[in-house]
N, C-alpha and C positions, 0 to 999 in steps of 0.2 A: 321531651325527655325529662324539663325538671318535673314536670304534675306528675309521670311516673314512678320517680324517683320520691317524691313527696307523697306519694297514696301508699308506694312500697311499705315507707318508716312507718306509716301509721299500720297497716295493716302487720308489721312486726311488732309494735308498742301493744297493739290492743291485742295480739295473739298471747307475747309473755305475759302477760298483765292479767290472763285469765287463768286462775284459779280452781280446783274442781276438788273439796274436801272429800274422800271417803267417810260412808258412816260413822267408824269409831273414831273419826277426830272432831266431828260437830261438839258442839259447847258440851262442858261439862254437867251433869247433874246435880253433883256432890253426893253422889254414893258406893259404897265398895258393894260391888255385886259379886256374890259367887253364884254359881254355878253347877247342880250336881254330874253333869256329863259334862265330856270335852267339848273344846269348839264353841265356846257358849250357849250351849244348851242343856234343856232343862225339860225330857220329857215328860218326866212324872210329874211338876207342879206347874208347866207352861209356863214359869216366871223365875226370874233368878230371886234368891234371899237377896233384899237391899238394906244398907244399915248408912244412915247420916251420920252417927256417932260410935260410938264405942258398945264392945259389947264382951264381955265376961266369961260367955258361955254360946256357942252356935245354937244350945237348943232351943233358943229364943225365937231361932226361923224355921227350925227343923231340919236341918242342914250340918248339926256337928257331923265330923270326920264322914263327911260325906262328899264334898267338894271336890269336883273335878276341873274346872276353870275359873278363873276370878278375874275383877277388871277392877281396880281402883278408878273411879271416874270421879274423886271428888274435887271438891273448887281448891284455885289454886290461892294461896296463900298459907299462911302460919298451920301447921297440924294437917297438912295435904298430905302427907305420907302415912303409910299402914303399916304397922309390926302385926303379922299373923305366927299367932301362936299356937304350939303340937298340944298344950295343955289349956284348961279351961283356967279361970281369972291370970289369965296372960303371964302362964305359967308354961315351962319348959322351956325348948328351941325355938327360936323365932326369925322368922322370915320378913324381910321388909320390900313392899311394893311400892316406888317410886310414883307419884303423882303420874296418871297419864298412861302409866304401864298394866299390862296383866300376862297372864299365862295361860294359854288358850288349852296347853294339857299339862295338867300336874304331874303326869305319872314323869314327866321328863325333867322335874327341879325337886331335891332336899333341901331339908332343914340343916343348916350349917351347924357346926360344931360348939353352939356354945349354950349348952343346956340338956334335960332331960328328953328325947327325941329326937338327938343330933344326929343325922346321916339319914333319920326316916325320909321318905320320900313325901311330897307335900299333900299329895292326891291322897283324898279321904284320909288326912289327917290333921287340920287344921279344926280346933276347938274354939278358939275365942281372936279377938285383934282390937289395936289400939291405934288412934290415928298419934302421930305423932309428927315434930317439925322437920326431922332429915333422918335419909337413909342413915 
């Protein structure tokens, strides 16, 4: 009865203790990827726009207001958050994506209320974004 009792605990330790990540939480890249269809996908270029740093204008991937899902995957520390903005040099309304987080369809989130494109919807309207330290 104890070795039974003693194989059980192990076989519940090593059962909790096992871990199984889906794809989207493996390590981070460090890049804010959009997307121009939902869902994360991208039929027309086979790849999402990825950007490590900052960028002014989307037409630098091909992708201004054209975005239909995005994923901030970037590393975690100082300036991991993204301000995406309705206007190009990180002008108008602006959206911020939390490290970690994305929106797998824009047509379903706006631009908040505080700028030129407040209440637009996010999908194919997203010009330029800035990593920045907190939502």
């Amino acid at each position: 009865m104890i070795r039974i009792g003693k194989w059980a605990a192990v076989v519940i330790t090593a059962t909790v203790g096992v871990t199984v990540l889906p794809a989207a939480a493996q390590a981070n890249d460090g890049y804010l990827k959009a997307y121009q269809d939902i869902n994360f996908n991208d039929y027309t270029y086979a790849r999402p726009a990825a950007w490590g740093g900052n960028s002014t204008d989307w037409r630098d991937r091909g992708i201004r207001n054209e975005a239909s899902s995005i994923w901030n995957d970037g590393w975690l520390g100082p300036l991991d958050d993204v301000l995406l903005y309705w206007g190009i040099g990180w002008g108008g309304a602006s959206f911020c994506l939390p490290n970690g987080d994305s929106l797998r369809n824009m047509t379903l989130d706006h631009f908040p209320y505080n700028g030129n494109g407040a209440g637009a919807p996010l999908n194919d309207n997203v010009a330029s974004h800035k990593w920045v330290e907190s939502c």
